[in-house]
N, CA, C and O atoms as CSV, one atom per row, in Angstrom:
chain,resi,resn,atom,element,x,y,z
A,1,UNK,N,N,0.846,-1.191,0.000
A,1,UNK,CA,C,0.000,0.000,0.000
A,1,UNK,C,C,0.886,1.248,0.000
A,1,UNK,O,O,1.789,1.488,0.802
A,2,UNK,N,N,0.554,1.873,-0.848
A,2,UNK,CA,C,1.501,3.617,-0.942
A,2,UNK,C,C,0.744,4.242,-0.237
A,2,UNK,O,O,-0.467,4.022,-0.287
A,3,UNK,N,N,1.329,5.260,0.669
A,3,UNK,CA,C,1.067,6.263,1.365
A,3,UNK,C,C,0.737,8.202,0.735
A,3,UNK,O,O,1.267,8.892,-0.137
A,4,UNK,N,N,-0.004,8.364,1.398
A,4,UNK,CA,C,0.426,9.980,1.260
A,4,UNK,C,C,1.385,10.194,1.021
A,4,UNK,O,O,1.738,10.621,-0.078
A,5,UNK,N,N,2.180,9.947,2.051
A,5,UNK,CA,C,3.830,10.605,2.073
A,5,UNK,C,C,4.570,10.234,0.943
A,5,UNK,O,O,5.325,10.978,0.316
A,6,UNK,N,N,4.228,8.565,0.606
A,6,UNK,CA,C,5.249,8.331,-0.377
A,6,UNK,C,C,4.513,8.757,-1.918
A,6,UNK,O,O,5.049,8.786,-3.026
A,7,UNK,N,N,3.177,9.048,-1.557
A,7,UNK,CA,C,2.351,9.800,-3.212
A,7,UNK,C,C,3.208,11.112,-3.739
A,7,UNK,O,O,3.747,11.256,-4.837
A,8,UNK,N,N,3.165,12.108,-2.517
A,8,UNK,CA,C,4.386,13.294,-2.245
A,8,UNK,C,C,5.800,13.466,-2.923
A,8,UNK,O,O,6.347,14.296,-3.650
A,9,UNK,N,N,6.148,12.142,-2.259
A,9,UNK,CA,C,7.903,12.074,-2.591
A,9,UNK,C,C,7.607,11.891,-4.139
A,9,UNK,O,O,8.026,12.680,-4.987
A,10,UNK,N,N,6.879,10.823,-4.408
A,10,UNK,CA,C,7.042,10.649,-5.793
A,10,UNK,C,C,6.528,11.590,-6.753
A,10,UNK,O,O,6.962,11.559,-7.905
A,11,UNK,N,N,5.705,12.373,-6.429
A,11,UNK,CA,C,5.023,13.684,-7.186
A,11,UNK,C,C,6.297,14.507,-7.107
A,11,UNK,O,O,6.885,14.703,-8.170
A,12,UNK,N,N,7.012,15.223,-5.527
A,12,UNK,CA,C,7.957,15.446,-6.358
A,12,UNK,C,C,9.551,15.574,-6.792
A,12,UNK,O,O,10.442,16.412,-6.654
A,13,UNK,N,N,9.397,14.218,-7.418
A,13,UNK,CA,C,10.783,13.514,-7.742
A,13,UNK,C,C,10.144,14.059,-9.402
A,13,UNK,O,O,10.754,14.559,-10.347
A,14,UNK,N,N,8.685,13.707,-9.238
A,14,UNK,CA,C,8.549,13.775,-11.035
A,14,UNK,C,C,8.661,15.188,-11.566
A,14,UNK,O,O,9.269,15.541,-12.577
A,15,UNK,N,N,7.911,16.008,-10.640
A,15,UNK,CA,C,8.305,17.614,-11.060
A,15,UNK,C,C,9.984,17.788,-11.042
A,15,UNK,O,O,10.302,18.906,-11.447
A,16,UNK,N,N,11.183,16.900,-10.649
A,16,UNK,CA,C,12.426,17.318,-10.572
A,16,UNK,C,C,12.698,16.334,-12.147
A,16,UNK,O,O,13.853,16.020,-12.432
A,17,UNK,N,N,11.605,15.950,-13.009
A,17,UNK,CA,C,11.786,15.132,-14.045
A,17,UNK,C,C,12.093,14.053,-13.988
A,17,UNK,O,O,12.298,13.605,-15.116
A,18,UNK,N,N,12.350,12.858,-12.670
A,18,UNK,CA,C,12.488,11.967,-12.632
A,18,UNK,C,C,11.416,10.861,-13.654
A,18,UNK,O,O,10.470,10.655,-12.894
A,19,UNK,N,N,11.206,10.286,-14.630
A,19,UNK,CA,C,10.454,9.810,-15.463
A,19,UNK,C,C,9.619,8.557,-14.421
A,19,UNK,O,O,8.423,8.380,-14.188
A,20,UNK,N,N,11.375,7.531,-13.760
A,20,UNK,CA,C,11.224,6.434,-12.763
A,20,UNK,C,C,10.338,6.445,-11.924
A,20,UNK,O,O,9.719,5.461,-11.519
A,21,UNK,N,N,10.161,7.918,-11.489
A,21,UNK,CA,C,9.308,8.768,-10.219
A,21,UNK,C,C,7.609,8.429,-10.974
A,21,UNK,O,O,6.819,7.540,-10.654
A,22,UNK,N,N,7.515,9.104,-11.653
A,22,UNK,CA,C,6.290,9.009,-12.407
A,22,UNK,C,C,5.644,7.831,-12.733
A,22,UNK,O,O,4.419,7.711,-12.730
A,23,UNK,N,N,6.754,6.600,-13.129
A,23,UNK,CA,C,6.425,5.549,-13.526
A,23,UNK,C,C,5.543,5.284,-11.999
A,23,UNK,O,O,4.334,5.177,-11.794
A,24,UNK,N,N,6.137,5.260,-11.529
A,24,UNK,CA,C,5.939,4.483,-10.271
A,24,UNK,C,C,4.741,5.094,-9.493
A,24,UNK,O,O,4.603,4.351,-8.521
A,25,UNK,N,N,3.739,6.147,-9.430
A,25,UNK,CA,C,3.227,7.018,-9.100
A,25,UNK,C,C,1.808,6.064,-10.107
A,25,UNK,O,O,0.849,5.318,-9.912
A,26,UNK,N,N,2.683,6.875,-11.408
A,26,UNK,CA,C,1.704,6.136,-11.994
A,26,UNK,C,C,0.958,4.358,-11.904
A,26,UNK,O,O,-0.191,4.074,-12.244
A,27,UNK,N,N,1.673,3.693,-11.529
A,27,UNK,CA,C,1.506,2.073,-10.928
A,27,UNK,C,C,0.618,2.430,-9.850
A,27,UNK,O,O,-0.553,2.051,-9.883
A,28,UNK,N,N,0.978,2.992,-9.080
A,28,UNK,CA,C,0.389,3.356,-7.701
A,28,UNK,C,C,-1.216,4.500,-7.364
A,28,UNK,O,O,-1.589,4.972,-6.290
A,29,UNK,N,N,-1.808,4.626,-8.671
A,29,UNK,CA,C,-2.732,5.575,-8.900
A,29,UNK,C,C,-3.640,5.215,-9.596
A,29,UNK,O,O,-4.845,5.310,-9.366
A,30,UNK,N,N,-2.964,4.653,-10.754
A,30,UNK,CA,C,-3.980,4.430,-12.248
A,30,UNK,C,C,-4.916,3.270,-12.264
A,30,UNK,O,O,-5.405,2.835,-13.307
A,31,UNK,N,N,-5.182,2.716,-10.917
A,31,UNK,CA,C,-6.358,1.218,-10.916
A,31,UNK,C,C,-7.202,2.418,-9.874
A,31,UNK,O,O,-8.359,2.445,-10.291
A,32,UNK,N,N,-7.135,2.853,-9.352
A,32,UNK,CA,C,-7.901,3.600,-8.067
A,32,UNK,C,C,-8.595,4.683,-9.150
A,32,UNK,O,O,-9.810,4.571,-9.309
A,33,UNK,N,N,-7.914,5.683,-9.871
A,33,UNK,CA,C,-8.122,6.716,-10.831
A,33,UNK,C,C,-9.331,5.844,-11.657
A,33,UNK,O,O,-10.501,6.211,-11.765
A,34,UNK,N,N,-8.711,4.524,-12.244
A,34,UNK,CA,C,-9.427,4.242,-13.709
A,34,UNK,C,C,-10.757,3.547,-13.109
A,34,UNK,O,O,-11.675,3.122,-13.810
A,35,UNK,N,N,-10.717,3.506,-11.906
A,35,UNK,CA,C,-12.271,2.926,-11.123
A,35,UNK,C,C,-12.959,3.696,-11.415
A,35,UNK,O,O,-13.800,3.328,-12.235
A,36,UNK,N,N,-13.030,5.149,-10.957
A,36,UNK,CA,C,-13.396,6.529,-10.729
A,36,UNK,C,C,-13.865,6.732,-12.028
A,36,UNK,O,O,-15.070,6.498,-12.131
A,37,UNK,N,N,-13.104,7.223,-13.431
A,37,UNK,CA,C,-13.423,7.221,-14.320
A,37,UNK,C,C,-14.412,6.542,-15.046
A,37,UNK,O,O,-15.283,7.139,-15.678
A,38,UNK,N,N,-14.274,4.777,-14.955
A,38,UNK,CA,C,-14.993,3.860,-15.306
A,38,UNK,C,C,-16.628,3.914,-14.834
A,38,UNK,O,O,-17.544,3.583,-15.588
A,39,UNK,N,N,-16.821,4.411,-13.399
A,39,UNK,CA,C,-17.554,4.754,-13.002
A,39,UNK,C,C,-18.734,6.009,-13.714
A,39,UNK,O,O,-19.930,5.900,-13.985
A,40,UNK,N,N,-18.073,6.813,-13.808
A,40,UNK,CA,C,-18.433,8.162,-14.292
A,40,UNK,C,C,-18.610,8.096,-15.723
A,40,UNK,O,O,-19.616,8.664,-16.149
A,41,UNK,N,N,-17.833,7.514,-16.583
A,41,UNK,CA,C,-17.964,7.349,-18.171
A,41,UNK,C,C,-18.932,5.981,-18.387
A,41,UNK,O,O,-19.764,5.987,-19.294
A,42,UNK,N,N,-18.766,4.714,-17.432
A,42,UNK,CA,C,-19.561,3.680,-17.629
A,42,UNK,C,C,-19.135,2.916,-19.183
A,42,UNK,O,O,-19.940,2.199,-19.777
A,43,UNK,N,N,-17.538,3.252,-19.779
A,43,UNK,CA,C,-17.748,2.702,-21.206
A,43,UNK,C,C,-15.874,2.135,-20.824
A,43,UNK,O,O,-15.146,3.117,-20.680
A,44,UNK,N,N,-15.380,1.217,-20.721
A,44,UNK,CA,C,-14.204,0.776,-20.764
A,44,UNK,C,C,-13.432,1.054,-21.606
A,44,UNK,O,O,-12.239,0.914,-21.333
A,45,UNK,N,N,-13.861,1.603,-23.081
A,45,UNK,CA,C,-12.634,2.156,-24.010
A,45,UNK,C,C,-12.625,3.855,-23.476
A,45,UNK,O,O,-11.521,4.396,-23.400
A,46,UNK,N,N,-13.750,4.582,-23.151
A,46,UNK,CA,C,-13.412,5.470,-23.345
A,46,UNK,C,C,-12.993,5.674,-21.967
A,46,UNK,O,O,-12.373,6.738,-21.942
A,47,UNK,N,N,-13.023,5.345,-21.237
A,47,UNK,CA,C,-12.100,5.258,-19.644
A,47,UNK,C,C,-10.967,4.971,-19.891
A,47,UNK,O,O,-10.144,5.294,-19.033
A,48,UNK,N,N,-10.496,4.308,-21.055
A,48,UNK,CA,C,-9.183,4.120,-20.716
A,48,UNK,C,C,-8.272,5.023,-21.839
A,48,UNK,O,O,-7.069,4.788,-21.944
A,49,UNK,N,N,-8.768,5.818,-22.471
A,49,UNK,CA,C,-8.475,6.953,-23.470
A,49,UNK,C,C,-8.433,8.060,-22.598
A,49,UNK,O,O,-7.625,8.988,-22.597
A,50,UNK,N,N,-9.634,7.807,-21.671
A,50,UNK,CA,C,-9.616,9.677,-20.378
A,50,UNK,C,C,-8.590,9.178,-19.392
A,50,UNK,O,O,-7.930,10.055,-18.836
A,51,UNK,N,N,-8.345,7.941,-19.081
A,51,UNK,CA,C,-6.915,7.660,-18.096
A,51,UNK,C,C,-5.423,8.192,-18.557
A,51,UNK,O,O,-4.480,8.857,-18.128
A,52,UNK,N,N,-5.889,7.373,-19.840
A,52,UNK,CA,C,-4.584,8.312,-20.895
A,52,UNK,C,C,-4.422,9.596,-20.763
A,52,UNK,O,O,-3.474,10.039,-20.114
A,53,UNK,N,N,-5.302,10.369,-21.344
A,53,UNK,CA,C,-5.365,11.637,-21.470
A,53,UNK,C,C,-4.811,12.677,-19.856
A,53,UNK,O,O,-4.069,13.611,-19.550
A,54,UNK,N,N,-5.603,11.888,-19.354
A,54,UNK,CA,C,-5.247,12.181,-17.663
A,54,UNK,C,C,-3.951,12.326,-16.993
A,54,UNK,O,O,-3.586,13.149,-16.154
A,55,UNK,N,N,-3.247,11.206,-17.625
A,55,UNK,CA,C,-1.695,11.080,-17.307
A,55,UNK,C,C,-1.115,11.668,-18.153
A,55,UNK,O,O,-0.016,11.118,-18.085
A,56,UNK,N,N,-1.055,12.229,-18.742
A,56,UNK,CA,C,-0.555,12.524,-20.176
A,56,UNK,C,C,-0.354,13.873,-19.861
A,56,UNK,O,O,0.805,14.288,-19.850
A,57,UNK,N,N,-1.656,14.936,-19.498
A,57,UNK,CA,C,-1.732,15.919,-18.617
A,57,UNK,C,C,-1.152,16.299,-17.434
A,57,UNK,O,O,-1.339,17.419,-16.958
A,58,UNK,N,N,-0.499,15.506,-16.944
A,58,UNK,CA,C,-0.400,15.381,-15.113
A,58,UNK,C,C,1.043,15.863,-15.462
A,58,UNK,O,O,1.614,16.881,-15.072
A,59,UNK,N,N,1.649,14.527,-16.591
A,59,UNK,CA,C,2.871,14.896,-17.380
A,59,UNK,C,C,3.766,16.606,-17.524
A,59,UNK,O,O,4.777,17.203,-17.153
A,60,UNK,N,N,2.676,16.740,-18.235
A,60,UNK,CA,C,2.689,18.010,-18.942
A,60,UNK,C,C,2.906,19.062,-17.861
A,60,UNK,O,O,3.866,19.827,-17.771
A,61,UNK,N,N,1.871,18.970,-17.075
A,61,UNK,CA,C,2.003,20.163,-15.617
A,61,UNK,C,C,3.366,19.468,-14.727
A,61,UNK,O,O,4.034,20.383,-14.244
A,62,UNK,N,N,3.639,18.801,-14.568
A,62,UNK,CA,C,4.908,18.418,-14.225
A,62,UNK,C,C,6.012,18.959,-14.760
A,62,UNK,O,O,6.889,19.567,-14.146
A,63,UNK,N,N,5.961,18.722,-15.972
A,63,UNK,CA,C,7.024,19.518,-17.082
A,63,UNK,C,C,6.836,20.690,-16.877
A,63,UNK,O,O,7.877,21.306,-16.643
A,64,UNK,N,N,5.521,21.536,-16.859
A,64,UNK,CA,C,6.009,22.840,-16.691
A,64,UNK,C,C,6.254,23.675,-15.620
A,64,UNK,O,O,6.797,24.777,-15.699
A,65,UNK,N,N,5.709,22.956,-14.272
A,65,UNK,CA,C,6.311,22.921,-12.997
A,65,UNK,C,C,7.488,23.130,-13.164
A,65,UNK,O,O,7.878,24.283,-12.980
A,66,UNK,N,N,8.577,21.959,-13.619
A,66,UNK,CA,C,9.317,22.155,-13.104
A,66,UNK,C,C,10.168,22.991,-13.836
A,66,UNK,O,O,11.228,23.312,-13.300
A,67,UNK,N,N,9.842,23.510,-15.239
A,67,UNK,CA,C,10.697,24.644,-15.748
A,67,UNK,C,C,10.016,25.903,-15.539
A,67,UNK,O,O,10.043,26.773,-16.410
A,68,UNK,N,N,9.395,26.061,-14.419
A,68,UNK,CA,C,8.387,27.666,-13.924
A,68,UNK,C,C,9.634,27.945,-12.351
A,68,UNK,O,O,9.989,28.990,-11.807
A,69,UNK,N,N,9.999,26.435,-12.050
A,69,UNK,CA,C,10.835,26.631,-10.666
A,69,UNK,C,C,12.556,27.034,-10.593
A,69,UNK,O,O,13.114,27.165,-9.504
């Protein structure tokens, strides 16, 4: 089970661009997230296109996090 604390560290290792960081964040998020989604969309392809999209985004604000710091 991942923690807060260790959700934290790894959020931000990924804003310092760690990719490893992210990977791992991402393992630790994306079955809990894609419930949520699945829930709310009710359609398994397109839940897993808005999971995409989702991470993909998270990415992105990460990236520009960390070149704003």
């Amino acid at each position: 089970m991942t923690t807060t604390r260790d959700l934290e560290k790894l959020l931000g290792q990924s804003i310092n661009g760690d990719m490893d960081a992210f990977e791992r964040l991402y393992h630790a998020t994306s079955a809990k997230l894609f419930g949520v989604v699945l829930r709310i969309l009710k359609n398994r392809a397109q839940s897993e296109d808005a999971l995409q999209d989702i991470y993909v985004r998270i990415w992105h604000c990460l990236l520009y996090t960390s070149d704003a710091a």
